[in-house]
TORMI-491982 format. One record per residue (C-alpha): residue number from 1; z, y, x. Coordinates in steps of 0.5 Angstrom, whole numbers, plus 500, padded with zeros to 3 digits. Each point is the difference from the previous one (the first is absolute). Example, Ala and Ser with C-alpha at 12.3 -4.5 7.8 and 13.67 -1.06 7.14 Angstrom:
2
<node n="1" up="516" north="491" east="525"/>
<node n="2" up="498" north="507" east="502"/>
END
This chain:
491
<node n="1" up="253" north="826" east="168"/>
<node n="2" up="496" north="503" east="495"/>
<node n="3" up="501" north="508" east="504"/>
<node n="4" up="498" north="495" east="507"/>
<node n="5" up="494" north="498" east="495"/>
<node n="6" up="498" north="507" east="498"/>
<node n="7" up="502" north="503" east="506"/>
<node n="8" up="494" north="495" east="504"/>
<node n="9" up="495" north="501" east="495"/>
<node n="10" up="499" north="508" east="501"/>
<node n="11" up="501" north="499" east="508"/>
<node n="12" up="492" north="502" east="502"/>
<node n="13" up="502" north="496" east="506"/>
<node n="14" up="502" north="494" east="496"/>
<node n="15" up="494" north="501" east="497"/>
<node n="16" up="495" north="501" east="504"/>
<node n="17" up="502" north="493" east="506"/>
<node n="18" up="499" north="497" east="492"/>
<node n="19" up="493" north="502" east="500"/>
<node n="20" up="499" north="500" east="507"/>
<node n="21" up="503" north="492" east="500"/>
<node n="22" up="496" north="498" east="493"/>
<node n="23" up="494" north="504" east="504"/>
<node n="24" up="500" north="495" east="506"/>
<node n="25" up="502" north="493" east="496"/>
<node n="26" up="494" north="502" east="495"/>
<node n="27" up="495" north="501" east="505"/>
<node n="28" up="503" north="494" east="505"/>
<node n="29" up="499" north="496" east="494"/>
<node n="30" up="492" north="502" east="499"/>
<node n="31" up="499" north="499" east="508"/>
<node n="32" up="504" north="493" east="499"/>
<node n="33" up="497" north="497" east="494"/>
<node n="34" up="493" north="503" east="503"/>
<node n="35" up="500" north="497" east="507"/>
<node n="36" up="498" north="505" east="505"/>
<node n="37" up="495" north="505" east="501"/>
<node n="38" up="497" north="506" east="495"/>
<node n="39" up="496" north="500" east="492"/>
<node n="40" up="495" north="504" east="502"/>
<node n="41" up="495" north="501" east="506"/>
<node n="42" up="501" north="507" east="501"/>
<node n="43" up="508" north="499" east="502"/>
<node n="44" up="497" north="497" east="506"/>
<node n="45" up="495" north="506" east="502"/>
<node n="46" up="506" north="503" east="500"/>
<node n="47" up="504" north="496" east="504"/>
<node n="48" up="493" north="499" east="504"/>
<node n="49" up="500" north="508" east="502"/>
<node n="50" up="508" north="501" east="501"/>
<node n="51" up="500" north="494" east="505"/>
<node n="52" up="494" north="504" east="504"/>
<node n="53" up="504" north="506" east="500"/>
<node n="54" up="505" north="497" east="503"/>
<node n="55" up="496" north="496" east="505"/>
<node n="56" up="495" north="504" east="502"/>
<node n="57" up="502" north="508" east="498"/>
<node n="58" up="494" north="501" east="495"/>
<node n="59" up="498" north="500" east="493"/>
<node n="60" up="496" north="494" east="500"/>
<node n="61" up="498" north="495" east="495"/>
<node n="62" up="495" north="498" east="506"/>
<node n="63" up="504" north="500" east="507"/>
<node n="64" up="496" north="506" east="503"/>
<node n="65" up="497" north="502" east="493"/>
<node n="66" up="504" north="506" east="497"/>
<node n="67" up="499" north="499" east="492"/>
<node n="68" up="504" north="503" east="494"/>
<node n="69" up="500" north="494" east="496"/>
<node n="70" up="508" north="500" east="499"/>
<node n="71" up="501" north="503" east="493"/>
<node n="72" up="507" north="502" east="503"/>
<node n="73" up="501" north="502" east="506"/>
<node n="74" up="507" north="502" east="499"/>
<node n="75" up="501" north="492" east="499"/>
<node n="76" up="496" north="497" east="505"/>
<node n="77" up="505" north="504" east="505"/>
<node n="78" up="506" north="497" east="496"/>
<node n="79" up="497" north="493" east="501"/>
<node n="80" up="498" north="502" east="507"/>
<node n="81" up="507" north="501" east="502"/>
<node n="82" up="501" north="493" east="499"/>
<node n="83" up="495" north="497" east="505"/>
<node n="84" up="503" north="506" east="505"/>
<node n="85" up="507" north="496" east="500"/>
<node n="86" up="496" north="493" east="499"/>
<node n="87" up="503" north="499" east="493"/>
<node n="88" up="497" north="494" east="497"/>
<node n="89" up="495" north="504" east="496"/>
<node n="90" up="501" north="497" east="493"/>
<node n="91" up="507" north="501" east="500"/>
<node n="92" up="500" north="507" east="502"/>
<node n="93" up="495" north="502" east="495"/>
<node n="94" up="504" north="496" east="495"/>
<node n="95" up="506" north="503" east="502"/>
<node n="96" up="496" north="507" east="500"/>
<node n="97" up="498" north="498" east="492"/>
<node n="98" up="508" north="497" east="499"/>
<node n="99" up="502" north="507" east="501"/>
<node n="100" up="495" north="504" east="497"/>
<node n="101" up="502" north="496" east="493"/>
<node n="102" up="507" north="502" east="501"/>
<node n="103" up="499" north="507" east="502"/>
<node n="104" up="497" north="501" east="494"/>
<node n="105" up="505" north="496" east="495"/>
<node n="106" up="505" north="505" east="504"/>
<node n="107" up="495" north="506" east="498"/>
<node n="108" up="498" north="499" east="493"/>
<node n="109" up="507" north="499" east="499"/>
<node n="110" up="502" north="506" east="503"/>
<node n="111" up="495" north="503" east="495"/>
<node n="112" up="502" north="498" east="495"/>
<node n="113" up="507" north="502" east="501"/>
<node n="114" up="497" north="507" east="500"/>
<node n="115" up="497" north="500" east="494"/>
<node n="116" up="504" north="497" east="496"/>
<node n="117" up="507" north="500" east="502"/>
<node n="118" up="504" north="499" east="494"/>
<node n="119" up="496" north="493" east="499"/>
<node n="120" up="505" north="495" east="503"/>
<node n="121" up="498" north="495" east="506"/>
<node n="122" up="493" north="503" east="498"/>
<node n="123" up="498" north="500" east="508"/>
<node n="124" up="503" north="492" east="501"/>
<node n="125" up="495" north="499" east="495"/>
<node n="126" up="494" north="503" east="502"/>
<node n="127" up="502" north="498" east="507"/>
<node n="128" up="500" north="493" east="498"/>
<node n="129" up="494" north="500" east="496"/>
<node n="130" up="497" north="503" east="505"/>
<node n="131" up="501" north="495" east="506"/>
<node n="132" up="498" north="495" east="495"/>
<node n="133" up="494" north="501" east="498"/>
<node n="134" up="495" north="495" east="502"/>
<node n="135" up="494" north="505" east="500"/>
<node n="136" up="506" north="503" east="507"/>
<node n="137" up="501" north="494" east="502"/>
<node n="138" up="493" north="498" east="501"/>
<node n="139" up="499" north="507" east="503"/>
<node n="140" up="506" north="499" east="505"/>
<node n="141" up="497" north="493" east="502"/>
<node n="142" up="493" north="502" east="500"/>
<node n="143" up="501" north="503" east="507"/>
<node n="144" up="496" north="506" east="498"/>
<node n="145" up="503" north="507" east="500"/>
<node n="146" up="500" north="499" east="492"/>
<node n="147" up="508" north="500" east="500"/>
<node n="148" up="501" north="505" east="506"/>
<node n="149" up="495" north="506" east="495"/>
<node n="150" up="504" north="497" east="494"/>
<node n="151" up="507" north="502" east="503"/>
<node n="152" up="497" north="507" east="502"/>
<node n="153" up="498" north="502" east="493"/>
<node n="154" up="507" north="499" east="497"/>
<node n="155" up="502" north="504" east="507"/>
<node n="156" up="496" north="505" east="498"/>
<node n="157" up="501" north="501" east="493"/>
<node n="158" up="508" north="499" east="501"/>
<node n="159" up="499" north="507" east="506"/>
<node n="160" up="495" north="503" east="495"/>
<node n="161" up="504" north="501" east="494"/>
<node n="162" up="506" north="503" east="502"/>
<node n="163" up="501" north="506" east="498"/>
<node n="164" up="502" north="507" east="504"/>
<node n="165" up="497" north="497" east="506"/>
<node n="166" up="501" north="504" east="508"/>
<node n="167" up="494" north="501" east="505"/>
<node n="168" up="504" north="494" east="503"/>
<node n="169" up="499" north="496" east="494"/>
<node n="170" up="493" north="502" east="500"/>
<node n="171" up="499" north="497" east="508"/>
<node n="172" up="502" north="493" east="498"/>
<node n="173" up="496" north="500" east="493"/>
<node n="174" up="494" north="501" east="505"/>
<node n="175" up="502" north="496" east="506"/>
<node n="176" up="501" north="495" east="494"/>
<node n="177" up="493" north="501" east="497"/>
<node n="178" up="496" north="500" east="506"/>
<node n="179" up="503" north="493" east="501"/>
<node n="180" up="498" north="498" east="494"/>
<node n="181" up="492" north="502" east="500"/>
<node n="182" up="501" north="497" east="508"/>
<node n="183" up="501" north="494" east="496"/>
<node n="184" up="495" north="500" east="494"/>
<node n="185" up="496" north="507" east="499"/>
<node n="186" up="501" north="499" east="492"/>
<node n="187" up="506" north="503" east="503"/>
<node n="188" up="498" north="507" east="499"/>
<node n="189" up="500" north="499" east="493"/>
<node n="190" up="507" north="500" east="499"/>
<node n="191" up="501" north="505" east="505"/>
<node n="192" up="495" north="505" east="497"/>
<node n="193" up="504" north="498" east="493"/>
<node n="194" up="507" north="502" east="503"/>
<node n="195" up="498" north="506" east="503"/>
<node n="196" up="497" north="503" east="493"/>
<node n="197" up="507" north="499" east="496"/>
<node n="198" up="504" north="504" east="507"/>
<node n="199" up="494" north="506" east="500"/>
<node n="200" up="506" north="504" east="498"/>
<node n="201" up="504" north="499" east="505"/>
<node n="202" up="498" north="504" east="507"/>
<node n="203" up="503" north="497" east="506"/>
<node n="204" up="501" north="493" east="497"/>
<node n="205" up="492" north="501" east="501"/>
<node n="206" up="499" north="503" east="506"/>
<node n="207" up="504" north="494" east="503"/>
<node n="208" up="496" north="495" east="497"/>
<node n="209" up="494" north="502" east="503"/>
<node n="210" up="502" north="502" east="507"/>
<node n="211" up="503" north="493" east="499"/>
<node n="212" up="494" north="496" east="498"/>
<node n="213" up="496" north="504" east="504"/>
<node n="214" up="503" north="497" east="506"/>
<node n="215" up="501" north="494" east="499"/>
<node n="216" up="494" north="499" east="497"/>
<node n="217" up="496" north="502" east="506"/>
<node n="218" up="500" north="494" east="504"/>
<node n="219" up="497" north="496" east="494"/>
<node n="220" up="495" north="505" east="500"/>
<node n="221" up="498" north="500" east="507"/>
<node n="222" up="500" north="492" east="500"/>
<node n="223" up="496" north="501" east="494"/>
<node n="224" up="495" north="505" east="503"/>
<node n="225" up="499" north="496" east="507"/>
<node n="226" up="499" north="494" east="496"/>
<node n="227" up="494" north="501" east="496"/>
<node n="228" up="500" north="508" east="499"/>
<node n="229" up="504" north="500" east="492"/>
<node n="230" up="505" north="502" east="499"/>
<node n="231" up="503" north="492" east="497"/>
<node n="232" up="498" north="493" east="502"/>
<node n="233" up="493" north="499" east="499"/>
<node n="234" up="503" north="493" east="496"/>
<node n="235" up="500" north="505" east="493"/>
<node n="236" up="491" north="500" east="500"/>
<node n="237" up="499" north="494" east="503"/>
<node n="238" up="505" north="497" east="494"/>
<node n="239" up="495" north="505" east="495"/>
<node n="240" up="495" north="497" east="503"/>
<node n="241" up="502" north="494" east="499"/>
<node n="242" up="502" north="501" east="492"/>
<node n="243" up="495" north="504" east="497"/>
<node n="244" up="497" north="496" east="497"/>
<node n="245" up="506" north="500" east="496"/>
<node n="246" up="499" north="507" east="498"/>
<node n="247" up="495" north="499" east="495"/>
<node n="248" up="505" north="498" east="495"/>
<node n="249" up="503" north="504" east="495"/>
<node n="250" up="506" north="505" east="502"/>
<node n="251" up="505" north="498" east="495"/>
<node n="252" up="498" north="493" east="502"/>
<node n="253" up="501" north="500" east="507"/>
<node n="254" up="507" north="504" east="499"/>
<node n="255" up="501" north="493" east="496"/>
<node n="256" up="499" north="496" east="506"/>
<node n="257" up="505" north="503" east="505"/>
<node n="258" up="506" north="500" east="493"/>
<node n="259" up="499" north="493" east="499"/>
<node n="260" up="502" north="496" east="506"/>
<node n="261" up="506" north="506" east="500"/>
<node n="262" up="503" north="496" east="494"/>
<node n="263" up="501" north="493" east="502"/>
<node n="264" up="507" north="500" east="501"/>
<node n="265" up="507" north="503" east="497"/>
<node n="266" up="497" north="507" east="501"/>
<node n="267" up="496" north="498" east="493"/>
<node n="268" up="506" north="501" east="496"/>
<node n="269" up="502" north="507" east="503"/>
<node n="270" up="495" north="503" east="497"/>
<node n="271" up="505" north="502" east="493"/>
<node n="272" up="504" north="503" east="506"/>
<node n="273" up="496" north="504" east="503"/>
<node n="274" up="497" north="502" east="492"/>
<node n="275" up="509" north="502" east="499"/>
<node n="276" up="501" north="503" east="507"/>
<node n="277" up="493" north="504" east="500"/>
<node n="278" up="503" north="504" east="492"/>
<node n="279" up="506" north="500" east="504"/>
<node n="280" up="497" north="504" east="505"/>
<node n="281" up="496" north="504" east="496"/>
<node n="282" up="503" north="507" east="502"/>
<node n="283" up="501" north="498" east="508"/>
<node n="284" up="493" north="499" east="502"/>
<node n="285" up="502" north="499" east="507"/>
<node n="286" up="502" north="493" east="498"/>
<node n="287" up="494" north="499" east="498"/>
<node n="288" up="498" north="498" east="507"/>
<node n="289" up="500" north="492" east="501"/>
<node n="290" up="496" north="500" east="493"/>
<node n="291" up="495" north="506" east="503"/>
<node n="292" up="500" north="496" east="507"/>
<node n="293" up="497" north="494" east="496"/>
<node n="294" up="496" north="502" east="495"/>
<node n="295" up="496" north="504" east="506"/>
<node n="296" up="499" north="495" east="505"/>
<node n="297" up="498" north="495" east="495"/>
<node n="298" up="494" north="506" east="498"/>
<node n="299" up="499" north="501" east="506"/>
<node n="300" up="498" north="492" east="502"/>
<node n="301" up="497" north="500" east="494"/>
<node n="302" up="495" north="505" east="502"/>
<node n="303" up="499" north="499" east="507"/>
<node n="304" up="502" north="493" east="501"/>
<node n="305" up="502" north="496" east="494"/>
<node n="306" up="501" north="493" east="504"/>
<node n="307" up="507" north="496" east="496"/>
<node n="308" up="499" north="494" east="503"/>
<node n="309" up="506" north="497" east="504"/>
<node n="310" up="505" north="502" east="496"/>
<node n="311" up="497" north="507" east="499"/>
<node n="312" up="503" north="501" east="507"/>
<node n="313" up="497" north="508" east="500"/>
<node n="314" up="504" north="502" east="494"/>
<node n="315" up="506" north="496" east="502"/>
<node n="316" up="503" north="506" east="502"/>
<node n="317" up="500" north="503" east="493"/>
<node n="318" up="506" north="494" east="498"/>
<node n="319" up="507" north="503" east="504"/>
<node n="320" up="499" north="507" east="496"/>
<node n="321" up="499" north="497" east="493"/>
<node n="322" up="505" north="494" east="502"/>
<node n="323" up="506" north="506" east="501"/>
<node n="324" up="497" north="503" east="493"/>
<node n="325" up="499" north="494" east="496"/>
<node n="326" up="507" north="497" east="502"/>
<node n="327" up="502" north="507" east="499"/>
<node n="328" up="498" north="501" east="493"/>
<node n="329" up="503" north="493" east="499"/>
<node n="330" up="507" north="501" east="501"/>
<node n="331" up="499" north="507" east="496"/>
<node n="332" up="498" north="496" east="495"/>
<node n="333" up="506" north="495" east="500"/>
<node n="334" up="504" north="506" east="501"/>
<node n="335" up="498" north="504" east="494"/>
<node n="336" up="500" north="493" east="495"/>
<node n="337" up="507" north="497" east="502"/>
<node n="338" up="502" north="503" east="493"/>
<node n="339" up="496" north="496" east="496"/>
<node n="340" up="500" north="493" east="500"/>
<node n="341" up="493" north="499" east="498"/>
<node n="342" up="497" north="504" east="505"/>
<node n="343" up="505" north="497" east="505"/>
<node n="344" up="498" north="493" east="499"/>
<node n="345" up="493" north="502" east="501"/>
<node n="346" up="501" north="504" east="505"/>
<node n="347" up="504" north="496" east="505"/>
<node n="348" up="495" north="494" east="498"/>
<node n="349" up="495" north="505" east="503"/>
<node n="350" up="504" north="500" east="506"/>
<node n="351" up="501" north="494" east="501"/>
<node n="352" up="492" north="497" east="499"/>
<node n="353" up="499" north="505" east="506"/>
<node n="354" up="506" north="498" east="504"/>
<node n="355" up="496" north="493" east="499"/>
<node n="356" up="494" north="501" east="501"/>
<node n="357" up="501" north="504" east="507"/>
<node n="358" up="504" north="494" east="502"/>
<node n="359" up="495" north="496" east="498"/>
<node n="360" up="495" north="504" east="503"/>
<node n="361" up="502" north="502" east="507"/>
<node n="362" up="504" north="493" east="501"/>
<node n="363" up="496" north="495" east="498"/>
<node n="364" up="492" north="502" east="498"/>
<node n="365" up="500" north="505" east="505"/>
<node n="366" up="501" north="495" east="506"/>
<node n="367" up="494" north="495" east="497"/>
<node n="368" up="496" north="506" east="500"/>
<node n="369" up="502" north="502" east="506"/>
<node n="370" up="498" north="493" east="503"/>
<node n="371" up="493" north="499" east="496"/>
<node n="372" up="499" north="506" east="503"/>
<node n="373" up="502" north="499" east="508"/>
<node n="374" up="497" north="493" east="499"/>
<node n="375" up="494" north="502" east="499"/>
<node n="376" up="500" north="506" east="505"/>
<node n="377" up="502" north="494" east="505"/>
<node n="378" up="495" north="495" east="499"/>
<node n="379" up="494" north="505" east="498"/>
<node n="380" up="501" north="505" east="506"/>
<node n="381" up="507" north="499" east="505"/>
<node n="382" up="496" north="492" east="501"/>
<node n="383" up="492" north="502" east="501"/>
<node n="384" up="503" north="505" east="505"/>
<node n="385" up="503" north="495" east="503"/>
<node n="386" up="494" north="495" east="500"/>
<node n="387" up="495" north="506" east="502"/>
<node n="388" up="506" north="501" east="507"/>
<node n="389" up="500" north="494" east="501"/>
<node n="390" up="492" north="498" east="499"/>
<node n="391" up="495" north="505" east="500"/>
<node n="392" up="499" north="505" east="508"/>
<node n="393" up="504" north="506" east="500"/>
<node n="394" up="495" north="504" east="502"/>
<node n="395" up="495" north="499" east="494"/>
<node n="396" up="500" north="505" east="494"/>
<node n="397" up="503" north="498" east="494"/>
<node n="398" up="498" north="504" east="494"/>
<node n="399" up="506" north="499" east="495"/>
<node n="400" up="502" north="503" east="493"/>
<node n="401" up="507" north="500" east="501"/>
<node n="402" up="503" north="501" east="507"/>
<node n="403" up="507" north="499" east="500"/>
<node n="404" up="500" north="494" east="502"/>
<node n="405" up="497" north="499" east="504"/>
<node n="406" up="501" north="506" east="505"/>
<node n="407" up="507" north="498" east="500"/>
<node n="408" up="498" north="493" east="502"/>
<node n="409" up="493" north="499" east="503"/>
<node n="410" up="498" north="507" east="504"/>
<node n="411" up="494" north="501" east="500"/>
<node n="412" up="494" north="505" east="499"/>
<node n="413" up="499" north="501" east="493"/>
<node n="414" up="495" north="503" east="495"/>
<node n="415" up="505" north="502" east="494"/>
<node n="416" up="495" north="499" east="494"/>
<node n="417" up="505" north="503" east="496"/>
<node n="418" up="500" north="506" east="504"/>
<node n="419" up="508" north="501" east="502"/>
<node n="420" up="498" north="500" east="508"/>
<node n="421" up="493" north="501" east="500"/>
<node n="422" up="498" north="506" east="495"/>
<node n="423" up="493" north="499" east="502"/>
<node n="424" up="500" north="495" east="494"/>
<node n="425" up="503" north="505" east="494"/>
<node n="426" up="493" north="503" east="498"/>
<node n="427" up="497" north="493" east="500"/>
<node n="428" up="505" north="496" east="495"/>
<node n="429" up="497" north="499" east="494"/>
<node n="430" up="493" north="499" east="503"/>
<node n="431" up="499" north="493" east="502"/>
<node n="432" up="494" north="501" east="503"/>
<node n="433" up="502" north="505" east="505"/>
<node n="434" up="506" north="497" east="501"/>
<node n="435" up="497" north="493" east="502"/>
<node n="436" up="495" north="505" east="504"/>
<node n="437" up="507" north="502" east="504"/>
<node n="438" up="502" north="494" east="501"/>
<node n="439" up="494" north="498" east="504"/>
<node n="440" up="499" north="506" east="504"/>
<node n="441" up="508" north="500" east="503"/>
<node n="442" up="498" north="493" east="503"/>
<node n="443" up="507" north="496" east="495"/>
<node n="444" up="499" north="493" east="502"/>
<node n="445" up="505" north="498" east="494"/>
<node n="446" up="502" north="502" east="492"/>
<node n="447" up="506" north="499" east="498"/>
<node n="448" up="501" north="501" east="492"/>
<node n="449" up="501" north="498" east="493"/>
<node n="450" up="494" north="498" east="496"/>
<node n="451" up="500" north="507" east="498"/>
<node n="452" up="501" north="504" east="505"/>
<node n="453" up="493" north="498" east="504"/>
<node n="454" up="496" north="506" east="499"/>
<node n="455" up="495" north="497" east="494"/>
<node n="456" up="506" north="495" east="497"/>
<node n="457" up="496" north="494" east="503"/>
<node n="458" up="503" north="495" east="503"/>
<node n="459" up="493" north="496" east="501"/>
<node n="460" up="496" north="506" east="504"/>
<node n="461" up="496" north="496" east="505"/>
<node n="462" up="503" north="504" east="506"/>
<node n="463" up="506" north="497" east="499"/>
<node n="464" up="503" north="493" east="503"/>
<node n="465" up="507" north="498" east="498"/>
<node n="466" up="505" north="499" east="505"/>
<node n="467" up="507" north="498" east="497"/>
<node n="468" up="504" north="501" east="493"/>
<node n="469" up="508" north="501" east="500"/>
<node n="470" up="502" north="492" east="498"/>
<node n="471" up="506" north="504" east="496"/>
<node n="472" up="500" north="500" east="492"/>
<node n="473" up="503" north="507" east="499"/>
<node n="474" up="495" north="504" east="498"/>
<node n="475" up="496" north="494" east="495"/>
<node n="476" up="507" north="498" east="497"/>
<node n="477" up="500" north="506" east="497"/>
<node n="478" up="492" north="500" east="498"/>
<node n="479" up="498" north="505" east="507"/>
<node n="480" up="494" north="499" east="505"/>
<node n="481" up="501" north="497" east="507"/>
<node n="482" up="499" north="504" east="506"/>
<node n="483" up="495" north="498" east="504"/>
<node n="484" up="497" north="501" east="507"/>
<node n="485" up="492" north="500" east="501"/>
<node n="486" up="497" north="501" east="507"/>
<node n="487" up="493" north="505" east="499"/>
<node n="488" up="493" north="498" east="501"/>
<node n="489" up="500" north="494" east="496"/>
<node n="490" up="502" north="493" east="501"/>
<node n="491" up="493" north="498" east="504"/>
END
């Protein structure tokens, strides 16, 4: 019995249907317990540009206006597929998230299999700690490409540090990569960074640049069609939108995008990571998933240092410290289990991250989860509708965020955020100007939070209150409500 045992837990098929299953009932728990819908509006931007691709053949937010404010052109063709088929949309998307959590338990644990092949079950461990950890189960459910990006990471970091690699091997490190930054353009990162470690070897180069650059060619010509660059335009019009953040001290920012990325069992892993890191000191290629976090934490630190819902931009730091963090764990476990104090203390370690990630993905994780689709639903999904059902289709509607609404209320917008209408870019941040846009476009209506109206004022005299959303989500949680104004004044 005991051979059957052992023979089943080092059978990768075995494995990996384990971490497919446990990736699905996490995820199906999380959209259960929430009860429908997404946490964040930008999920239904996405959602807003694959059904119009599928209907109409354009890359549209507007039916009829070519835009290019889906962060993630590769997912938005993902989700897509779905409306081509007529699956129910929120099921393929969280069909699609299920199995990009799965993929990348599978993944992380082959990496770790590769890395440290003498620690036993070590890939059984990383993969379960991946697929359980609530900031990735949020991100599977979250019906953004979050996940999708997460599992390429790991993809690329697993094809990336092999050693003596072909030409061959070289064309799917490519291919792999252009999909990567065709899902997020931070991508490029990584892929600059496993190019470095393989400089030496001649043919595995050639092939990962005749690979990426014909993968990549069809990104960039929707790109350039869209809005003449390179990548989306959603990267200035969020820059915008933050600047003000950038005021603040380096070290400080950096400080922000950690934060929210140690909420979690991923915070007692920290001493793993330390005891994997002096393990690798002499394998600099298994620095990666440490590099790959730190650079994409600086990276948003300087450009973007927004961490709010959950530190969602830095997410995909986690899965490559996860399989170095349970890594380093186990090595420690390993290296102790002759001496009874360090023993002790050492599989209590264990045991309190073993505790805290349970706890984590399988119960906090899913009120945070459904605070968070709460108030997406009453503060956007609901205001969309009542502006469906209440307000002439044909009216400009100037709103900040627009995802919702596209999706449930089509019609002519001004984006004030700058998504779909780039025209506003250089005017966020000068109230006056802004307001002055506003006017001239002809916007009838304002959808917005108190602090998204150009000077903050919910008492300007040209705006007239329509309608607040009747849900509580946002103000249980001390949040403001969204709410709907018509131009011009009340008189």
């Amino acid at each position: 019995m005991r051979s059957i045992i052992e023979s089943l837990l080092f059978n990768r098929r075995v494995r990996d249907m384990t971490l497919l299953c446990l990736a699905a009932g996490t995820v199906a728990l999380y959209v259960i317990q929430g009860g429908g819908g997404f946490p964040l509006d930008d999920s239904w931007i996405h959602q807003t540009y694959a059904r119009n691709l599928a209907e109409y053949g354009e890359w549209s937010f507007i039916p009829g206006q070519p835009s290019g404010a889906s962060t993630s052109p590769l997912y938005t063709l993902i989700l897509a597929i779905g409306y081509v088929f007529h699956i129910p949309y929120e099921f393929w998307t969280h069909f699609i998230g299920a199995l990009a959590l799965a993929a990348a338990g599978m993944l992380g644990a082959r990496l770790a299999d590769d890395m440290m092949p003498a620690v036993t079950f070590g890939g059984w461990f990383v993969g379960l700690a991946v697929v359980t950890a609530w900031h990735l189960v949020w991100a599977a459910a979250s019906g953004m490409e979050t996940m999708l990006f997460c599992a390429l990471i790991l993809g690329l970091m697993l094809l990336g540090l092999k050693h003596n690699q072909t030409r061959r091997d070289g064309v799917w490190f490519g291919v792999v990569g252009a999909l990567t930054v065709a899902t997020r353009p931070e991508g490029a990162l990584l892929v600059g960074m496993i190019g470095s470690l393989n400089l030496k070897q001649r043919n595995w180069v050639i092939g990962s640049a005749f690979g990426f650059g014909v993968a990549i060619l069809p990104y960039l010509l929707l790109n350039l069609s869209l809005n003449g660059e390179l990548v989306p335009n959603t990267s200035a019009a969020k820059q915008a939108q933050h600047a003000i953040l950038l005021q603040e001290a380096f070290g400080v920012r950096v400080g922000w995008m950690i934060e929210p990325l140690l909420a979690g069992g991923q915070f007692t892993l920290i001493p793993g990571i330390v005891v994997f890191m002096w393990w690798a000191r002499h394998k600099p290629r298994f620095w990666l998933p440490l590099l790959w976090a730190l650079g994409l934490i600086l990276l948003y630190a300087w450009r973007l240092p927004a961490a709010y819902q959950h530190g969602r931009y830095v997410i995909p730091a986690l899965p490559g410290l996860i399989v170095i963090g349970v890594l380093g764990v186990l090595l420690t476990l390993k290296w102790t289990r002759d001496y009874l104090i360090g023993r002790v203390f050492v599989r209590s370690w264990a045991l309190v991250t073993l505790v805290l990630f349970t706890y984590f993905g399988l119960i906090l994780g899913v009120r945070i989860y459904q605070t968070d689709l709460g108030i997406i639903n009453d503060e956007m999904v609901a205001q969309a509708k009542w502006i469906r059902d209440h307000l002439p289709p044909d009216e400009l509607l100037a709103v900040h965020d627009i995802g919702a609404v596209g999706y449930f209320a089509p019609r002519p917008l001004l984006d004030i955020a700058g998504l779909i209408t780039p025209e506003v870019i250089p005017l966020i941040g000068k109230p006056d100007a802004l307001w002055a846009y506003i006017e001239a476009s002809g916007a009838q209506y304002l959808m917005a939070f108190p602090d998204q109206i150009p000077n903050q004022n919910p008492d300007d005299p040209r705006l007239c209150f329509l309608h607040n959303s009747p849900g509580d989500g946002s103000t249980r949680v001390g949040g403001p409500k969204m709410t709907i104004y018509r131009l011009g004044g009340c008189d």
